[in-house]
N, C-alpha and C positions, 0 to 999 in steps of 0.2 A: 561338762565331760568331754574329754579331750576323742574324735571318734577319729579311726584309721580308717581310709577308703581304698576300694582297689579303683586309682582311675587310668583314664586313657588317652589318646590322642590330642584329643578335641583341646585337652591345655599345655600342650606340647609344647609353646615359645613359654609360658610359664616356667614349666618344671626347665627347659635351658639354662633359666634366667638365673632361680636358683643356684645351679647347680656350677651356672658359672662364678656367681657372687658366692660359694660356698669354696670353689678353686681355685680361688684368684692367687692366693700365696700359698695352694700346695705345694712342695719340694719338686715333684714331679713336671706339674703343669708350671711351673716358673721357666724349667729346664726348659721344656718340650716349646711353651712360646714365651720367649727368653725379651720379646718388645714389651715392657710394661704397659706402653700406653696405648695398644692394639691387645692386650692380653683380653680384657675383658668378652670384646665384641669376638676373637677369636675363638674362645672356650665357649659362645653362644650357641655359635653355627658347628663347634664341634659338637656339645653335644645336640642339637638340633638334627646333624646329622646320625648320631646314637642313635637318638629314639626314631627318625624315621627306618632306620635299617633292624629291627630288633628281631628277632628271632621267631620262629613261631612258638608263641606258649611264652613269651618274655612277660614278666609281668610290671606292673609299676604300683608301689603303695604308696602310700603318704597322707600327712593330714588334709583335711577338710580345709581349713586355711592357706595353706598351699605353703608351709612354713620347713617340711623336709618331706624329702623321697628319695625312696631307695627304688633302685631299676636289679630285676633278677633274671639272669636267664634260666633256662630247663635246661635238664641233661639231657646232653648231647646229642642222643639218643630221639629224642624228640624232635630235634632241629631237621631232619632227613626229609627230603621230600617226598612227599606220596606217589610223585610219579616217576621216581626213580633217580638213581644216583646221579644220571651225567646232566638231570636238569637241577639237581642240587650244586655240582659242580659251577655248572655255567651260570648259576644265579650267584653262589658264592664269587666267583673273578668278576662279574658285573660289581658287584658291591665294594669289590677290593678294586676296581679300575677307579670308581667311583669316589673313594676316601684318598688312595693314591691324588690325581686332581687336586680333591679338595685340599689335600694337605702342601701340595703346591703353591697350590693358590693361597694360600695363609702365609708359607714358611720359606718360599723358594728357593734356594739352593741348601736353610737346611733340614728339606722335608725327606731326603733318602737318609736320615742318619737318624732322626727320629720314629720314623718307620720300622729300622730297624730295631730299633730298642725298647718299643713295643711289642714288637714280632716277639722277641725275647720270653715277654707275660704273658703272652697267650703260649708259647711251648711249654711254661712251666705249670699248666693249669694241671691238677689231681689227673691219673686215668682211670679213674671210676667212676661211674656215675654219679653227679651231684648237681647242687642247686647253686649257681653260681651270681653274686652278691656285686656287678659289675660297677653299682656307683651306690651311695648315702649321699646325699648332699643335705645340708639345714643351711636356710640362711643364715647370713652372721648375724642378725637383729633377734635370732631364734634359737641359739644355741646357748646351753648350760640350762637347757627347760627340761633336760631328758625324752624330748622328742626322737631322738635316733632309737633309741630301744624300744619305746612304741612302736616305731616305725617298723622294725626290725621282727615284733612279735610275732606277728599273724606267719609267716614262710617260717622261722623256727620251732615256731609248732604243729607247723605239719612238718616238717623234716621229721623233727622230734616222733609223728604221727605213723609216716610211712617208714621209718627209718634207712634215710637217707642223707649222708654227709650236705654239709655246706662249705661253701670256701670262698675266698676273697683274694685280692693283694692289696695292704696299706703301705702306701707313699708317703706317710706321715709318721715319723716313730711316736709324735705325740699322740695317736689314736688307738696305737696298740693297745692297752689298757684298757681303753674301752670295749674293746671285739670281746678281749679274754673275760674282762666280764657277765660278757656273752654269750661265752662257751668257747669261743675258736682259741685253738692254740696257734701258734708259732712254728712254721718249717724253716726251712734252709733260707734267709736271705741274700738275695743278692744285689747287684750294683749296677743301676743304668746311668748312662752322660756319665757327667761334672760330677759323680758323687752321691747320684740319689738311690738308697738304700730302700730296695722294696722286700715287701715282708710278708711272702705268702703266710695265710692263716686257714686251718679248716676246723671245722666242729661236726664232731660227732656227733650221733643223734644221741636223746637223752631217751633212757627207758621210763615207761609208765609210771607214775607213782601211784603206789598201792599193790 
């Protein structure tokens, strides 16, 4: 029996690893580190840098195998610091001086243009509360097992639970399909770089049956 785990840190260059060998040829990430043959170790330390910077209340699922995970953040709302706004602030520009850098150091001259085009997805996130679905990754030795909607279940039903939207953006037109079978629908997409059509999606929460 296939079990879903909530885990944590402790396998952190793991779920990278993943997550880089599940992006290697998204439309997105081709763009954004456009070297194929630095793309891999690239996409490691990016998201290596993800999950060290996560949110408070971010969670991480995935199988037991270590074969897909999905990284969620909390609404917004949650992310506040308890000792007040200006050290939310000033923790917030540490973390963006910090990815700034790193994306230097990866991309160099064209790390301000990708920056931006990022900057882009994170303005067009919901403004309502919700539980936001910031990566899936399956390795590729793992996929077509319907692992992703395992993976996906446990935060859809509690959305589902406290009735509370979800939302994403797919860099992939081939993955659409799959979300919606999931419940997310389809917003307004737009266009980053060279052409890569992103496709915000949200899902409403489902009522009780019965």
């Amino acid at each position: 029996m296939l079990e879903i785990v909530r885990m944590g840190l402790e396998r952190r260059d793991r779920v990278a690893a993943i997550w880089a060998d599940a992006f290697e040829h998204d439309p997105l990430m081709m763009w954004v580190f456009p070297d194929q043959t630095a793309r891999l170790e690239s996409l490691r330390r990016w998201w290596g840098f993800s999950l060290d910077h996560m949110p408070p209340g971010a969670e991480l699922h995935g199988t037991r195998a270590d074969g897909c995970v999905a990284y969620w953040q909390p609404p917004r709302e949650q992310n506040a610091s308890s000792t007040g706004v200006e050290e939310a602030g000033r923790e917030e520009s540490e973390g963006q001086r910090a990815f700034v850098a790193l994306m230097a150091e990866l991309l160099g001259e064209l790390a301000p243009s990708r920056i931006e085009a990022l900057g882009k997805m994170h303005q067009a996130r919901l403004p309502e509360p919700h539980w936001y679905l910031a990566v899936l990754g399956t390795s590729p030795d793992q996929q077509g097992k319907g692992l992703g909607g395992k993976v996906l279940a446990p935060m859809l039903e509690r959305c589902d639970r406290i009735g509370m939207p979800a939302y994403l953006e797919s860099s992939n037109p081939a993955n659409v399909g799959f979300y919606r079978r999931h419940g997310f629908e389809p917003l307004d997409g737009f266009i980053l770089g060279d052409g890569v059509l992103i496709t915000p999606m949200s899902r409403e929460p489902r009522p009780p049956l019965g």
